[in-house]
C-alpha positions in Angstrom: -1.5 -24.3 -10.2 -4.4 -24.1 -12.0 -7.4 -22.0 -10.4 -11.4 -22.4 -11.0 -13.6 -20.1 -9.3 -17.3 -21.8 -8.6 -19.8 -18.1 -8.4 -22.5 -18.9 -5.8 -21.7 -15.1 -4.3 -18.2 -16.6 -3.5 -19.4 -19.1 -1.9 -16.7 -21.6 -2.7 -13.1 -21.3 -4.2 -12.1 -24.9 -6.1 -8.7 -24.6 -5.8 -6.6 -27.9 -7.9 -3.1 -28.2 -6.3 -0.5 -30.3 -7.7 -3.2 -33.1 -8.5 -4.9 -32.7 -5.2 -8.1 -31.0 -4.6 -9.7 -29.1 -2.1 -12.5 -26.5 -1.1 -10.7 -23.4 0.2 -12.5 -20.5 2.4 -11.2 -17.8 3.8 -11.4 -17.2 7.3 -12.9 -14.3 8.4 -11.8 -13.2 11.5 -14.6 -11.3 12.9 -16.5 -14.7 12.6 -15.4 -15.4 16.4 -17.0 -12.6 17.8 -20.5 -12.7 15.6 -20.6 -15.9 16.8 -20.4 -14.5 20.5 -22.7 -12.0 20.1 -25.6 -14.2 18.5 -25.3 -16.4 21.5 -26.9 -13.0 23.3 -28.3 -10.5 20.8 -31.2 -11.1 18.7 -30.5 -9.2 15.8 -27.3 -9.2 14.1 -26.3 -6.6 10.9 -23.2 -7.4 8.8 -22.1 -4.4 6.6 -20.0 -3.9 3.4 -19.3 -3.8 0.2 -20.6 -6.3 -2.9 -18.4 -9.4 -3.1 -16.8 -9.0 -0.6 -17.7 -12.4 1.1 -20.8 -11.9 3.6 -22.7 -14.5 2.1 -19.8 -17.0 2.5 -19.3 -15.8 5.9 -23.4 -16.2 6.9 -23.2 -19.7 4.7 -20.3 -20.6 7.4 -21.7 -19.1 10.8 -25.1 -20.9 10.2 -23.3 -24.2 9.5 -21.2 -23.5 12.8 -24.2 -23.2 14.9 -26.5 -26.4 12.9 -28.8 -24.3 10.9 -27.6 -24.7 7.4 -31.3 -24.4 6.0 -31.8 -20.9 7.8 -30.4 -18.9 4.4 -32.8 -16.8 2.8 -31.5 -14.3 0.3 -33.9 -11.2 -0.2 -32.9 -10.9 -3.9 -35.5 -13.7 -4.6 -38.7 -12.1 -5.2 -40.4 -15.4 -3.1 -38.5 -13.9 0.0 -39.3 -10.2 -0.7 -42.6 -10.8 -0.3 -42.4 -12.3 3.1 -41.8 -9.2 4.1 -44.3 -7.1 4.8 -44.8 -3.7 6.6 -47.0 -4.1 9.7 -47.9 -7.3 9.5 -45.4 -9.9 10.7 -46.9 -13.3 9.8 -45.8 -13.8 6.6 -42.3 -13.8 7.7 -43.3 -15.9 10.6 -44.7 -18.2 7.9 -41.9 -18.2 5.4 -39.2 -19.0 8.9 -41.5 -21.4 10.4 -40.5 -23.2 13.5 -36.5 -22.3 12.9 -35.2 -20.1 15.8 -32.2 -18.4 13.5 -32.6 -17.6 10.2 -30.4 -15.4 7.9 -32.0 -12.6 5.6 -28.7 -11.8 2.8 -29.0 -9.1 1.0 -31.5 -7.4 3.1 -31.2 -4.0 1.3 -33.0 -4.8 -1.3 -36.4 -5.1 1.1 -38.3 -1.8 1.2 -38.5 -0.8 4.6 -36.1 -3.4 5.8 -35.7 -1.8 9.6 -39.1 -1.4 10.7 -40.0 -5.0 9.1 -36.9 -6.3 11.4 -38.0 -4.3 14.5 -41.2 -5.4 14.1 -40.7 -9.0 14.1 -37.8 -8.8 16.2 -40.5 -7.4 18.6 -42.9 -10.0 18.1 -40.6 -12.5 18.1 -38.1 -11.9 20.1 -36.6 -15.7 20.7 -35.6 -16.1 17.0 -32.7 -14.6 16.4 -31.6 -13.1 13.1 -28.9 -12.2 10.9 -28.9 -9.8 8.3 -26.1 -8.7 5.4 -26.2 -5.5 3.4 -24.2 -4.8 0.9 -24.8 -1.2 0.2 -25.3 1.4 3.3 -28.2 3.5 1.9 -31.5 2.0 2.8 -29.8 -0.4 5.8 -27.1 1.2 7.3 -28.5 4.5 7.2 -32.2 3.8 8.3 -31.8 0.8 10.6 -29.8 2.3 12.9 -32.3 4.4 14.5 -35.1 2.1 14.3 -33.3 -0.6 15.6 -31.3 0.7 18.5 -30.3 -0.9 21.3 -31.5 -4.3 19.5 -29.0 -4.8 17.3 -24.8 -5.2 16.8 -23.3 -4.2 13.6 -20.2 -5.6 12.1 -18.6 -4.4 9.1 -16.8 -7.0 6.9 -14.5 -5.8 3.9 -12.8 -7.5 1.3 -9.8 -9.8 2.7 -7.3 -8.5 5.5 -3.3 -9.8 4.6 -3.6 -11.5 7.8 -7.0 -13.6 6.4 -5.0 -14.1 3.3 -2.3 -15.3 5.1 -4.0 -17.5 7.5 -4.7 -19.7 3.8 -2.3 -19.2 1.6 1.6 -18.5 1.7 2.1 -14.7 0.7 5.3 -14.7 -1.7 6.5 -12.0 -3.5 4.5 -12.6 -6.4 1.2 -12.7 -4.6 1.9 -9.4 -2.3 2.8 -7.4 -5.4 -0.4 -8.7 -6.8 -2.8 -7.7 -3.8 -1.2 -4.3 -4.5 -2.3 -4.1 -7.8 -5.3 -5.8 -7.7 -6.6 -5.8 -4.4 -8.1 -8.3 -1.8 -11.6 -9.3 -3.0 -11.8 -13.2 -2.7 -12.4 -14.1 -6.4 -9.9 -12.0 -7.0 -7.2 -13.2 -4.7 -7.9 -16.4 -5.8 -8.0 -15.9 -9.7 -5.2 -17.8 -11.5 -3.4 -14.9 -13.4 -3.1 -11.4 -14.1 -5.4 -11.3 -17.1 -8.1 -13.3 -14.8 -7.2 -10.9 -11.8 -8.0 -7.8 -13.9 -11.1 -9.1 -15.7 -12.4 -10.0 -12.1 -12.1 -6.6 -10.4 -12.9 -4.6 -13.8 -15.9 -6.9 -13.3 -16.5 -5.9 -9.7 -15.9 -2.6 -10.0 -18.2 -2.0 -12.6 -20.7 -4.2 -12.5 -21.3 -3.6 -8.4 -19.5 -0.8 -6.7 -20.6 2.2 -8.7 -23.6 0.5 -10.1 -25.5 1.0 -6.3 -24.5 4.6 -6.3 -26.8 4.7 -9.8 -29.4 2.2 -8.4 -30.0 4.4 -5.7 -29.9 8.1 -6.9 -30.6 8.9 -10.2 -27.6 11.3 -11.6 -28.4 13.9 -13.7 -25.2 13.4 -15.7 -23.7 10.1 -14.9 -20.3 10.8 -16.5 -19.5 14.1 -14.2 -19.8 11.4 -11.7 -17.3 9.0 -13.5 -15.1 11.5 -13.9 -15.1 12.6 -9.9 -14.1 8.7 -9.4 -11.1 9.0 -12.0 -9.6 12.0 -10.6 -10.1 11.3 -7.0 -8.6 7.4 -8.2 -5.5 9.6 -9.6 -5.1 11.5 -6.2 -5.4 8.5 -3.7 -2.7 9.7 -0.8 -3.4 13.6 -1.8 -5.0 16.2 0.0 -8.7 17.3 -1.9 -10.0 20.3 -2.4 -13.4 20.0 -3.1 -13.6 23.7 -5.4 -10.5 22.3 -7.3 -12.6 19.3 -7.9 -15.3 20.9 -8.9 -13.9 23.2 -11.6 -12.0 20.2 -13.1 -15.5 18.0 -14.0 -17.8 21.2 -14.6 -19.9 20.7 -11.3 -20.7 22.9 -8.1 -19.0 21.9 -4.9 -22.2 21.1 -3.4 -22.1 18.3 -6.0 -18.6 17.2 -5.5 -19.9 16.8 -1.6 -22.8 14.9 -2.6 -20.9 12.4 -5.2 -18.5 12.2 -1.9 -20.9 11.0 -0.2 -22.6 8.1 -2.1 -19.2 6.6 -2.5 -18.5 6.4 1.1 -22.1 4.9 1.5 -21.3 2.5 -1.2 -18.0 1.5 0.4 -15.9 2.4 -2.5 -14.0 5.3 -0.7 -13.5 6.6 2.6 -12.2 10.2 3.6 -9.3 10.3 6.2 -8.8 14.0 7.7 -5.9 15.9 8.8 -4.7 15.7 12.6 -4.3 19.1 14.2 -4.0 20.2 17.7 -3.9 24.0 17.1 -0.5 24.4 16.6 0.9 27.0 13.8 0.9 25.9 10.4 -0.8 22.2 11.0 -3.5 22.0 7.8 -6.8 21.4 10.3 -9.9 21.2 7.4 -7.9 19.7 4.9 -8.7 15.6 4.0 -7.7 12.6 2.0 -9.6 10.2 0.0 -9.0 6.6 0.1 -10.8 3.9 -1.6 -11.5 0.6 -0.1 -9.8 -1.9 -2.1 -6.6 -1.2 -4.7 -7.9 -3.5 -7.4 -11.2 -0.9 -7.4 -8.9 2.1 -7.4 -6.5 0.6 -9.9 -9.4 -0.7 -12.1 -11.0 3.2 -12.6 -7.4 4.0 -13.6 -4.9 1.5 -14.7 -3.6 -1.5 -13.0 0.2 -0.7 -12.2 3.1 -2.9 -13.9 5.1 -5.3 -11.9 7.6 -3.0 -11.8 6.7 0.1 -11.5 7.7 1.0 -8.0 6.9 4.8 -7.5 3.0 3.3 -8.3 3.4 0.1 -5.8 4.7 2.5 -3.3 1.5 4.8 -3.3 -0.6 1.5 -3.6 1.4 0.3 -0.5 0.8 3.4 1.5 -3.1 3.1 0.1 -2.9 -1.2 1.3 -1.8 0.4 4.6 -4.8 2.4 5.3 -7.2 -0.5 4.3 -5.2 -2.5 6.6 -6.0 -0.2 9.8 -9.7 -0.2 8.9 -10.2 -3.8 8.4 -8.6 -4.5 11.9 -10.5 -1.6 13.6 -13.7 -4.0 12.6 -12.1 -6.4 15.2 -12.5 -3.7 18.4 -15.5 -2.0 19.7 -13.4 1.4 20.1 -10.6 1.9 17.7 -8.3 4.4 17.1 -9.1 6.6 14.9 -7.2 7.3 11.6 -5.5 11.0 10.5 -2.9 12.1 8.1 -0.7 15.2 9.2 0.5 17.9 7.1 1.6 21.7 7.9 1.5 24.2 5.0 5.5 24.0 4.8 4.5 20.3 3.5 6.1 18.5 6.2 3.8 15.1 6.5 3.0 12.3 8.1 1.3 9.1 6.2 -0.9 8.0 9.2 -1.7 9.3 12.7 -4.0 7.0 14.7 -5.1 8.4 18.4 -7.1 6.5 21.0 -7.7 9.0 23.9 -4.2 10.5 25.0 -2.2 8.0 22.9 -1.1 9.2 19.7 1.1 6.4 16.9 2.3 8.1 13.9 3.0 5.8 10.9 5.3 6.7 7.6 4.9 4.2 4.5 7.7 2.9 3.0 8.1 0.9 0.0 11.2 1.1 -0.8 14.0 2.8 1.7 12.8 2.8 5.2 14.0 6.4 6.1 11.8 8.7 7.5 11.9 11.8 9.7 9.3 12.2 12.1 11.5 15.7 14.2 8.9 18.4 13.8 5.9 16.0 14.7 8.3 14.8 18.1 8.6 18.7 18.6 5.1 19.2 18.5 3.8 15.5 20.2 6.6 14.6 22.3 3.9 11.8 23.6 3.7 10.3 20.3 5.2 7.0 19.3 6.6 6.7 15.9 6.8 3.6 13.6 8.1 3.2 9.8 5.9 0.6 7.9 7.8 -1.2 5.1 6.7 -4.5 3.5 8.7 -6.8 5.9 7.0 -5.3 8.9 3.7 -4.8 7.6 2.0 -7.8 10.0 4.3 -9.3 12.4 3.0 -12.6 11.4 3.0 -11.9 7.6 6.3 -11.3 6.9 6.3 -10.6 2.9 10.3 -11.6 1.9 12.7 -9.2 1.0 12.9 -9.8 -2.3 9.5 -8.2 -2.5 10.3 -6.1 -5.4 
């Protein structure tokens, strides 16, 4: 099989198949309910990190609805300067008589929110759709200015299930989402040299590079060297002093380096579950990073083989997995990790008002002990997560390893 990726922001994947060709995109499965919520809302935000596919996804919901010439991309300095604060006519100009347009990369407009509440004000039959691809001048200002006018979706790199809804998930390629994660380009790259050169590339080139666009670091490589050791203690409790005495920084800068990589959706913080109970850790918390391939990538991409690493890049799959389906429902559960201080732990706990799932992580043996928890949440429902089990429609085969 012999793979050529075509870069127009992943807009297309030319995939040549035993002779036979054919365009290949991925279905994204909140598509359905953007698509609903157009029909009725004016203003629609997509979220998330760089590559991850929103401009194949906008490309795909203005074909869907007829209005394949409504794409604007705010990275053209032509569109930039449509926008303009306080005075909506340009932008009126620049859309002309279309009643949806799409504005990609919207970030990169100063004062993007009051722009959009503006002309969504002024103009309120057009309706509009706008991508971001890092949360510090969208997510963070627009919410305020633009609530009650517009619904946020969130779109990360691919789910197993969207994978799987395209292409067959063997062995080969499950092992390979483990170790180099679930962006398109590089699901789709043909081998494991163009697999690492392709998240090295993202990685580098756009994850970490908005945390510099947007704050200027006094010393850029304390910051690399937070990302490394938090990459080396994925599925390990953080303590922030610790941190902070290891790259030569105060915690107050550890907190703030924290921060810009959850706002550039390169990490995300998962904290313990405790109910008051004796010795359950209740301040304690977990770093997780959006995609392996980006984790792997800051450290080292994990042999074939090399199980003890697969297994805490399974368990680190797992977590990804709950967040890209909670983009699906308005109100999902929400996602702990148990622990007590005589180190008795529990992967995952998820709660949605009184109901409580606990989750362990298997990659290899699927033996787990959940006693103490049942002690303490006789309520709780228990489930071991293993490769075979971890979609019910996306069974990976058991010869997996």
């Amino acid at each position: 099989m012999q793979i050529v990726v075509i870069y127009d922001n992943l807009l297309y994947k030319l995939i040549n198949y035993h002779k036979y060709n054919y365009m290949l995109i991925f279905k994204r499965r909140i598509a359905e309910q953007i698509l609903k919520r157009i029909k009725n809302r004016g203003l629609i935000i997509i979220l998330g990190p760089r590559q991850a596919g929103k401009t194949t996804l906008v490309k795909t919901l203005l074909k869907d609805l007829g209005h394949e010439d409504a794409y604007f991309n705010c990275e053209q300095s032509d569109v930039r300067r449509a926008f303009k604060l306080g005075d909506t006519e340009p932008l009126k100009k620049l859309i002309g008589t279309r009643t949806l347009v799409a504005f990609d990369e919207a970030q990169t407009v100063p004062n993007i929110s009051k722009i959009l509440k503006l002309f969504h004000d002024t103009y309120p039959e057009i309706k509009i759709i706008a991508t971001g691809s890092s949360s510090f001048d969208l997510a963070n200002e627009i919410r305020e200015p633009l609530t009650g006018r517009a619904d946020e979706f969130m779109l990360y790199p691919l789910s197993l299930a969207e994978i799987s809804d395209t292409l067959t998930i063997t062995p080969e390629l499950f092992i390979d989402i483990l170790r180099f994660g679930a962006y398109p380009a590089v699901v789709v790259a043909g081998n494991s040299e163009e697999k690492m050169l392709e998240i090295k590339r993202i990685a580098t080139n756009y994850l970490c590079k908005d945390v510099f666009t947007f704050e200027a670091l006094r010393n850029p490589k304390n910051f690399e060297d937070l990302v490394t050791h938090l990459a080396t203690r994925v599925g390990s409790t953080v303590n922030t002093s610790s941190l902070a005495k290891a790259i030569g920084v105060a915690p107050a800068t550890v907190e703030n380096y924290i921060r810009l990589l959850e706002q550039a959706y390169v990490i995300k913080r998962v904290y313990s579950f405790a109910r008051n109970y004796a010795k359950e850790l209740k301040k304690a918390y977990k770093i997780y990073f959006i995609d392996n391939g980006v984790m792997n990538a800051l450290t080292a991409i994990p042999d074939r083989g090399d199980n003890s690493s697969l297994g805490k890049n399974f368990e680190s799959l797992i977590y990804t997995e709950f967040i890209k389906n909670d983009t699906l429902h308005p109100f999902p559960p929400r996602t702990y990790f148990w622990r007590t201080s005589t180190k008795l732990e529990i992967d995952f706990v998820r709660t949605q008002g009184d109901i409580i799932d606990a989750y362990e992580v298997k990659y290899g043996k699927p033996d787990a002990t959940f006693t103490m928890f049942h002690k303490l949440y006789p309520e709780a429902t228990t489930h071991i997560i293993t490769p075979n089990n971890t979609l019910p429609h996306c069974t990976i085969p058991d010869n997996v390893k």
